[in-house]
Structures are given as C-alpha cells and as structure tokens.
C-alpha positions in Angstrom: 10.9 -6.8 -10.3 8.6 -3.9 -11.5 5.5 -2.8 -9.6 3.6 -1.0 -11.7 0.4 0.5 -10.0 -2.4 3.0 -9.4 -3.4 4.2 -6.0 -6.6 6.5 -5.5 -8.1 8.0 -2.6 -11.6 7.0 -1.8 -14.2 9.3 0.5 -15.4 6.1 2.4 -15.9 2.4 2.3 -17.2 1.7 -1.1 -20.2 -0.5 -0.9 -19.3 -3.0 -3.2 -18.8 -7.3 -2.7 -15.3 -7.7 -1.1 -13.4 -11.0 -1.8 -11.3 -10.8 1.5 -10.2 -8.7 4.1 -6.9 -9.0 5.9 -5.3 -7.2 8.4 -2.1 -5.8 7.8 0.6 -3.7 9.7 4.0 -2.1 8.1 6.7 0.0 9.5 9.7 1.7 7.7 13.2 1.1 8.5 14.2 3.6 6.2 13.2 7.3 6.2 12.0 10.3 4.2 14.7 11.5 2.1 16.3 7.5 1.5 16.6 6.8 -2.1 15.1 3.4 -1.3 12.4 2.3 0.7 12.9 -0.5 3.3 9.4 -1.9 4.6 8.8 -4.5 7.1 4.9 -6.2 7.2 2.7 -8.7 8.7 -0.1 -9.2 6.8 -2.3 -12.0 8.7 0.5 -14.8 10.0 2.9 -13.9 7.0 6.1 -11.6 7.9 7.7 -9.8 5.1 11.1 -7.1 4.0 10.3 -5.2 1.2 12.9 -2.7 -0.9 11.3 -0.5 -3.3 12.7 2.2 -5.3 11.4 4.9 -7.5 8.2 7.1 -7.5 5.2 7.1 -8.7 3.2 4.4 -11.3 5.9 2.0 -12.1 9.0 1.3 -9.2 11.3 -1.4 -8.8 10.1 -3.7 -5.5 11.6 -6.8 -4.4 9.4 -8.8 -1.4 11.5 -11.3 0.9 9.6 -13.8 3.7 10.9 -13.6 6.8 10.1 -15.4 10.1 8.4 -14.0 13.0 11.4 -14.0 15.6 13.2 -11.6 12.7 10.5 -9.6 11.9 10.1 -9.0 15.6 13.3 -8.3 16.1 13.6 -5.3 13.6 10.3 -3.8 14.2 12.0 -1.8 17.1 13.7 0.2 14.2 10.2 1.5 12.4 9.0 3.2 15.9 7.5 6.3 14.5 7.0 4.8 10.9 4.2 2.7 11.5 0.7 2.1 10.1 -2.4 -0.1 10.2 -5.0 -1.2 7.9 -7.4 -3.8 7.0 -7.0 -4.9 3.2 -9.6 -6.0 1.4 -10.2 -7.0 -2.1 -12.8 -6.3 -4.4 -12.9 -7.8 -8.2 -12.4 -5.7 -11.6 -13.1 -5.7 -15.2 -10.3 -7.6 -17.4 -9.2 -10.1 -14.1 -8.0 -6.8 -12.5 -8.3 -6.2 -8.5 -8.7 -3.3 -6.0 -7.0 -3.8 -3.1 -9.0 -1.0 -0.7 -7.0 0.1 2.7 -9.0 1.3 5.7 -6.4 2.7 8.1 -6.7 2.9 11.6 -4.9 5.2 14.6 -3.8 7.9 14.0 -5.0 7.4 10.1 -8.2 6.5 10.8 -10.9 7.9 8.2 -8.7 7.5 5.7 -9.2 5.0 2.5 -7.1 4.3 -0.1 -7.4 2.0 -3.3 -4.4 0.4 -5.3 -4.5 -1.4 -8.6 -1.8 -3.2 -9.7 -1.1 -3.8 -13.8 0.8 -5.7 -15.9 2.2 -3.6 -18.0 2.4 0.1 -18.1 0.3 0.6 -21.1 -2.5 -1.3 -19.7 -2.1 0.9 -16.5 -2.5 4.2 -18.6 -5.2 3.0 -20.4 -7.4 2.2 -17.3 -10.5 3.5 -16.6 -11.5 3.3 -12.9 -15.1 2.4 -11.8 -17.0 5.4 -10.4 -16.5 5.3 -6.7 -12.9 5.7 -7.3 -12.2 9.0 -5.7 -8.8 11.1 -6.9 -6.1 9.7 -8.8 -2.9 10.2 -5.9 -0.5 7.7 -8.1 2.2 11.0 -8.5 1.6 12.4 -5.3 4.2 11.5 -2.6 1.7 12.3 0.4 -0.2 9.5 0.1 2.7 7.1 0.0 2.0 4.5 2.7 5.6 5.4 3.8 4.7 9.0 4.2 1.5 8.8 5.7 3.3 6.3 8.5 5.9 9.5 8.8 3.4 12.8 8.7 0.0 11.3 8.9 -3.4 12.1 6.4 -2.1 15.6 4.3 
C-alpha cells in the first residue's frame, strides 16, 4: 500500500474548527540508518505495527492491529524512540483533511500538519490554506521517527 502525503510545519495551533482530537503515542523498533521503518502506536484504545519504507511524499506503508498485551510487550524495544502527541483533525477543500500534531515532552512546542492524497498528482497540485507554515515533506528531520531519535532540529 502507498502513502502518499504532505507534512508541514506549523508556528502554533492554528485557530481553525477541529473535527477530533486523539491522543496518540508511537515508538520505533527500528533505528536511524534501517532501510525500513518499524512503528508501534496507540492511538486512543487502538494498538498498532506499522512498516513503512521509502522517503519523502509517496512510501510504501502497511498498518497491522495488534492487541494490547502485544503492544505492551514490544514497547520495551522503542525506549529512546518515543513520542507523544494529540491528533486532531481539521476539514479541507476537495474532501481533503489535516491531521495537526501537537507534541508534548521533550517535543513540546512543536506542531506539525500532514495531508494525505490519493494520488500523487493531486498531491503536487495542492495548494495549502494560509496558516500552513513550511513545506518539510523532503526533509528527513521532521520525520516522526527522527524527531522520537534527536528531538525538534
């Protein structure tokens, strides 16, 4: 399966009407300088391994469930890859949605916005609303995998 999205970094909390907010934590099994990423979450009551591969605006992501007893039994193995956020979700033009992370800890301050596509045309072609900050899609820093490793750049 392809994920094909856009991630920008946002100077604060935009104040906008949210649809939900859900907390969310992930760590990283795998490290830096893997050729694939392995992600555990918990986003509300839901447990989840991801895989992902490749950089930037479109990479190759598969999502499993997972129970609770097996998520907690491999979190051990993210110590030191870890973040937190809270998730919410704020409406777009052509049924499109931002999906705005607050983090907290050691990452607090920091707010990111992802948008995911359907296609990679329709991706290149967007146009994001004016409180979008920077455009950090290419740039590997603000990966949620490296911010969990080396913090804000």
């Amino acid at each position: 399966m392809k994920e094909i999205e856009r991630k920008f970094l946002l100077t604060k909390m935009p104040e906008i009407a949210l649809q939900s907010t859900t907390s969310i934590r992930q760590g990283y099994i795998s490290k830096s300088l893997d050729s694939v990423e392995i992600r555990l979450r918990q986003k509300g009551d839901a447990f989840f391994m991801t895989f992902k591969r490749g950089q930037g605006l479109v990479r190759n992501e598969a999502e499993i469930r997972i129970d609770e007893t097996n998520f907690h039994y491999l979190w051990p193995l993210t110590q030191g890859r870890q973040v937190e956020k809270q998730r919410s979700q704020a409406p777009l033009e052509n049924g499109l949605v931002a999906e705005i992370d607050e983090f907290s800890g050691g990452l607090a301050g920091l707010f990111l916005c992802e948008v995911e596509f359907g296609d990679q045309a329709q991706a290149e072609t967007f146009v994001p609303p004016p409180w979008f900050g920077l455009d950090v899609t290419e740039d590997g820093r603000y990966k949620n995998k490296s911010l969990a490793e080396n913090g804000i750049p």
